[in-house]
DSSP file (Angstrom, degrees, kcal/mol; ACC not computed):
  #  RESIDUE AA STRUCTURE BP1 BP2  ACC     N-H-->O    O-->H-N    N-H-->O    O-->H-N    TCO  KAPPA ALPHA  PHI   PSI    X-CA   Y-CA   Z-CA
    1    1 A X     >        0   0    0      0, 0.0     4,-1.3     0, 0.0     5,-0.1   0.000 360.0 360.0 360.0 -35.6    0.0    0.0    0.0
    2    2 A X  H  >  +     0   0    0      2,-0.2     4,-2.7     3,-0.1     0, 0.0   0.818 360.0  51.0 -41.9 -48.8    3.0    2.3    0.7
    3    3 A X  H  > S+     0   0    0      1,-0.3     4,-2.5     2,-0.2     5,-0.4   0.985 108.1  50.6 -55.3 -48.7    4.5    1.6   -3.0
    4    4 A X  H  4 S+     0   0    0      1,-0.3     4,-0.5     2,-0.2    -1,-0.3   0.730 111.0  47.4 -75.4 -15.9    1.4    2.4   -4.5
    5    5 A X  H >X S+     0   0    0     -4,-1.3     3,-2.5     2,-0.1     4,-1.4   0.985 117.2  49.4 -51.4 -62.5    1.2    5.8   -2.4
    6    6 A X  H 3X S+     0   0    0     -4,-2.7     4,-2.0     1,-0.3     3,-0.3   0.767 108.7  47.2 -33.4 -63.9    4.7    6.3   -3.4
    7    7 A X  H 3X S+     0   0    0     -4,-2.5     4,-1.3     1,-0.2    -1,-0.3   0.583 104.8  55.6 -32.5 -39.3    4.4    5.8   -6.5
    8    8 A X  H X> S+     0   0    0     -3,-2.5     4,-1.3    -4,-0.5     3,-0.7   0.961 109.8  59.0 -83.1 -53.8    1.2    8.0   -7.1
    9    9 A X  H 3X S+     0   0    0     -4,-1.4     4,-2.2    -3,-0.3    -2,-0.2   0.806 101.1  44.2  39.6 -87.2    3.4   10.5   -5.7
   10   10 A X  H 3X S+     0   0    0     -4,-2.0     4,-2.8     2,-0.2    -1,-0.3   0.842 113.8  56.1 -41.9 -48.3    6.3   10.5   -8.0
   11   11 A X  H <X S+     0   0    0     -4,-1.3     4,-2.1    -3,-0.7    -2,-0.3   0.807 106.7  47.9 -56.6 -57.8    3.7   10.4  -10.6
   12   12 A X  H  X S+     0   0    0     -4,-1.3     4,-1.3     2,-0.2    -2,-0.2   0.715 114.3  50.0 -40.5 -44.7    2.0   13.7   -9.3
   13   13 A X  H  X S+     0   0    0     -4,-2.2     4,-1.7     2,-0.2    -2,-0.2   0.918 108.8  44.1 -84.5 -44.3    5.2   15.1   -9.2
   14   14 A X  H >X S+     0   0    0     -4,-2.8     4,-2.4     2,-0.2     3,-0.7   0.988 116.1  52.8 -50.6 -64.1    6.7   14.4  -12.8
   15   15 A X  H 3X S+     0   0    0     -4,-2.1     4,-3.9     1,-0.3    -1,-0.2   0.818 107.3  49.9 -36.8 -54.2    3.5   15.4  -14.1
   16   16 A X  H 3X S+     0   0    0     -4,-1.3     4,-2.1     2,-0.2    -1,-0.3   0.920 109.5  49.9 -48.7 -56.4    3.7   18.5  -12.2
   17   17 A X  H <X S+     0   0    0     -4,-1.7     4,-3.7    -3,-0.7    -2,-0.2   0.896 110.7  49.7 -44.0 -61.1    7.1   19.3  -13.4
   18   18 A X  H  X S+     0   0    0     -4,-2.4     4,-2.9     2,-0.2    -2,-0.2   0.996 110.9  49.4 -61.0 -62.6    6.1   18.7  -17.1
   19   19 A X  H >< S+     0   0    0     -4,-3.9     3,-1.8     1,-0.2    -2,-0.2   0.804 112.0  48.6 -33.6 -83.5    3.0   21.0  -16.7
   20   20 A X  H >X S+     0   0    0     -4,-2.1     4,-1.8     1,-0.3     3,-0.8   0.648 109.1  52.9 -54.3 -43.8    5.2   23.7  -15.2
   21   21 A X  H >X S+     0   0    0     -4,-3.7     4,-2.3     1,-0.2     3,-0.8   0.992 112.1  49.0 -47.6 -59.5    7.9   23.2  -18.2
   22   22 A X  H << S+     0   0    0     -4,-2.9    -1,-0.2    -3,-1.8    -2,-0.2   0.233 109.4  46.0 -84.2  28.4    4.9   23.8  -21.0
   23   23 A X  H <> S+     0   0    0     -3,-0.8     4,-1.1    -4,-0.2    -1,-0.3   0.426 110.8  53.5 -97.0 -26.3    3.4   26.7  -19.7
   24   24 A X  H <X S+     0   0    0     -4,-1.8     4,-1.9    -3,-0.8    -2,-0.2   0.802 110.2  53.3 -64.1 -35.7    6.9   28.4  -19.2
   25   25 A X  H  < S+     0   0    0     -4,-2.3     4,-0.3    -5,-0.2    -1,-0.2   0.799 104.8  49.7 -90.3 -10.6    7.5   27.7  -22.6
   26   26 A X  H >4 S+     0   0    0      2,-0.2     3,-2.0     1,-0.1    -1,-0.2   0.929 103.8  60.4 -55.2 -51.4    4.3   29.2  -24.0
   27   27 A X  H >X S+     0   0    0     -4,-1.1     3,-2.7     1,-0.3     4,-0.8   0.789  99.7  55.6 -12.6 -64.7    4.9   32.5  -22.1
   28   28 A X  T 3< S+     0   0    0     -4,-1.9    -1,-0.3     1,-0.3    -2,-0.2   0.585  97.5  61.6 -83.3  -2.1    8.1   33.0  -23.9
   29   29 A X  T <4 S+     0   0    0     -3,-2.0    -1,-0.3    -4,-0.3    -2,-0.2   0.262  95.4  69.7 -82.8   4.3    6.2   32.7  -27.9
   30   30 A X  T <4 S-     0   0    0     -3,-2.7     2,-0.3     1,-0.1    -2,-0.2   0.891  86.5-175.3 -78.4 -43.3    4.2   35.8  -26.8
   31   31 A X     <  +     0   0    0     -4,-0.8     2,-0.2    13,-0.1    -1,-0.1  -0.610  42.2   7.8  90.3-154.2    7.5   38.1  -26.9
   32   32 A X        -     0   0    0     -2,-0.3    13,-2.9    12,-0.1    14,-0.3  -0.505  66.5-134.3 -90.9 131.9    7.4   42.0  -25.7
   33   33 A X        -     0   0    0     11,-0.2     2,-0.2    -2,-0.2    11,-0.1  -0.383  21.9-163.2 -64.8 149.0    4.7   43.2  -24.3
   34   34 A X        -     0   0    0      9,-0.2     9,-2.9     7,-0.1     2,-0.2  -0.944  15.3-137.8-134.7 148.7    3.1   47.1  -25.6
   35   35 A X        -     0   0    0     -2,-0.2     2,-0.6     7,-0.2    20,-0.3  -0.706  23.9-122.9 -95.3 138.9    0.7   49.3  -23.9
   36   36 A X     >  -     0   0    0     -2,-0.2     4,-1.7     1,-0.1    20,-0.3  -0.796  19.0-140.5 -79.3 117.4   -2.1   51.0  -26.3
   37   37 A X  T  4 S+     0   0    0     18,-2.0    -1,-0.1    -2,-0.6    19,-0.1   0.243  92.5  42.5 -60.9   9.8   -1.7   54.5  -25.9
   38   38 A X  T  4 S+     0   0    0      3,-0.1    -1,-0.1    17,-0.0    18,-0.1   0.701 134.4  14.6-115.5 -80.8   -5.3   55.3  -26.0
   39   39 A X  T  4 S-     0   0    0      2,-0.1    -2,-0.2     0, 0.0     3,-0.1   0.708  92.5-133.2 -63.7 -54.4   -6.8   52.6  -23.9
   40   40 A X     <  +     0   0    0     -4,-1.7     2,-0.5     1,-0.2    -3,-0.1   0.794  51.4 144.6  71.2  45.4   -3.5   51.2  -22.2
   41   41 A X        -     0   0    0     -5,-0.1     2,-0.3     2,-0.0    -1,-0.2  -0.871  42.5-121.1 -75.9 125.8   -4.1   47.3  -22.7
   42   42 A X        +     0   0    0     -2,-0.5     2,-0.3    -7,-0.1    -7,-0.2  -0.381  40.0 129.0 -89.6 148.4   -1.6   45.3  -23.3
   43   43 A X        -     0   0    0     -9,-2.9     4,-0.2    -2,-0.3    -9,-0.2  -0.975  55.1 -38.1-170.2 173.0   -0.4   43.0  -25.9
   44   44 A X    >   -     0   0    0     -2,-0.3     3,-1.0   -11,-0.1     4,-0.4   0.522  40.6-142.0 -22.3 133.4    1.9   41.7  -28.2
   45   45 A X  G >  S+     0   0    0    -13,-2.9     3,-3.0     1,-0.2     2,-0.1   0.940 102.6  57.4 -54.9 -66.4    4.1   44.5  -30.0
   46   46 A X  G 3  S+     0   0    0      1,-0.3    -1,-0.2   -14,-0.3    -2,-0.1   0.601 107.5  48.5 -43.8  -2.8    4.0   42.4  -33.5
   47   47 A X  G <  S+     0   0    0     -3,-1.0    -1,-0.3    -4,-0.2    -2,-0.2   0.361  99.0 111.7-107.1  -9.9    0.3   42.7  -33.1
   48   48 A X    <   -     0   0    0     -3,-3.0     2,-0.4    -4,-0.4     9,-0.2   0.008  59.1-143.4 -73.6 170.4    0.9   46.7  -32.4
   49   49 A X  B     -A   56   0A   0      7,-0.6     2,-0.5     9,-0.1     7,-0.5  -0.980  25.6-139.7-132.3 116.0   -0.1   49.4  -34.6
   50   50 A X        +     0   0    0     -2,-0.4     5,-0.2     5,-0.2     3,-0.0  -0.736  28.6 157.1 -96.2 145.9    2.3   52.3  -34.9
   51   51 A X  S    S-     0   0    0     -2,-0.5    -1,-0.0     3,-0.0     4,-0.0   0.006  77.6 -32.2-168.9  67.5    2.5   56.2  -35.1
   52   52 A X  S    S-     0   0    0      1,-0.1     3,-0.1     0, 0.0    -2,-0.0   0.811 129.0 -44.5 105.2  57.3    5.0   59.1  -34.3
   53   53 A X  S    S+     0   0    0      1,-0.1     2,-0.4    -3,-0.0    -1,-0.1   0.904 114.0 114.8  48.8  27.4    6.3   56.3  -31.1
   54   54 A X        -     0   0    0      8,-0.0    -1,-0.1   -18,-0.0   -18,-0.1  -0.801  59.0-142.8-139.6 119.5    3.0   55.4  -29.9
   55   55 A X        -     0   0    0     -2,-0.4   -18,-2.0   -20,-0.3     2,-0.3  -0.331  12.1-162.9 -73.7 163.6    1.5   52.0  -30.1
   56   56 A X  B     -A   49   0A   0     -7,-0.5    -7,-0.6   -20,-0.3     3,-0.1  -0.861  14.2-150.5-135.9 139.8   -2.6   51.3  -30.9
   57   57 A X  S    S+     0   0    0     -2,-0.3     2,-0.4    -9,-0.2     3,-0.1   0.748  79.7   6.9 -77.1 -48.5   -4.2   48.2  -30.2
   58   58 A X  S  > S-     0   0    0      1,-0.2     4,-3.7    -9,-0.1     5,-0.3  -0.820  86.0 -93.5-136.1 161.1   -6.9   48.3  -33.0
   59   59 A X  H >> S+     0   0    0     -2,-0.4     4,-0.9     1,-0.2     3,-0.5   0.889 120.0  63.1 -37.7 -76.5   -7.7   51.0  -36.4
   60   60 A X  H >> S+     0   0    0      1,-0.2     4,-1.5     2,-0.2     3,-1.4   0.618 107.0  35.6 -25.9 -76.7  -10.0   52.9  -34.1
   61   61 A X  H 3> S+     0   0    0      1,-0.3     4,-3.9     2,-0.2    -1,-0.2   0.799 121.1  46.3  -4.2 -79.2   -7.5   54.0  -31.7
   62   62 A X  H <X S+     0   0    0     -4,-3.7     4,-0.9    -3,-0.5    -1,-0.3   0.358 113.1  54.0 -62.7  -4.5   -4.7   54.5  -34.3
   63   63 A X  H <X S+     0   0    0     -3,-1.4     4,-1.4    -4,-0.9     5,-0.2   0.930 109.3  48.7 -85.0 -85.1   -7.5   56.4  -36.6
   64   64 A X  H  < S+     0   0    0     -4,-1.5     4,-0.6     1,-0.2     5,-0.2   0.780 110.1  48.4 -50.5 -52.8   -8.3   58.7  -33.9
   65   65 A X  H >< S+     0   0    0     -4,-3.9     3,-3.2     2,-0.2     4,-0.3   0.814 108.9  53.6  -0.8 -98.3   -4.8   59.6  -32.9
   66   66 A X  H >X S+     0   0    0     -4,-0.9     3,-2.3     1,-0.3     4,-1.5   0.838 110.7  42.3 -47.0 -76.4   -3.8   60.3  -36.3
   67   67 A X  T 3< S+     0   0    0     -4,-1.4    -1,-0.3     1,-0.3    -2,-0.2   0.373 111.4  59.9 -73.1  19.5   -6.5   62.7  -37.1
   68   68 A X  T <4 S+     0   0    0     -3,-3.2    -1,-0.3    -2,-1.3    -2,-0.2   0.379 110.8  39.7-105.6 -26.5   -5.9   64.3  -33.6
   69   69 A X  T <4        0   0    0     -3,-2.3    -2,-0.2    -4,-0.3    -3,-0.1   0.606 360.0 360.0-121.6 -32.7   -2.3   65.1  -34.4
   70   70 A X     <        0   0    0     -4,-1.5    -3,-0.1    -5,-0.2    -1,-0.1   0.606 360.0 360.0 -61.3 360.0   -3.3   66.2  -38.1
């Protein structure tokens, strides 16, 4: 009865270990974080919108800006 604790144990634990590896390794395929300068959410840069050094989350944002600055 001992083993089979033991065992379940070890089992628990590997398992644990392996979860903990693939969730560290998702994390790091997001890359750098950017704050929307309208809104301030963040999310991926490559996903970013740009203008005069200021990131946008979506058109809208980045729209209004730009015709704010024109």
């Amino acid at each position: 009865m001992i083993r089979l604790l033991l065992l379940l144990l070890l089992i628990f634990v590997i398992w644990g270990f392996i979860n903990r590896y693939k969730s560290r390794k998702n994390v790091t395929k997001i890359g750098l974080m950017v704050s929307c300068d309208h809104c301030g959410i963040f999310f991926p840069k490559q996903e970013a919108l740009y203008l005069d050094q200021h990131y946008y989350c979506c058109k809208a944002h980045y729209e209004e800006n730009r015709s704010k600055n024109s």
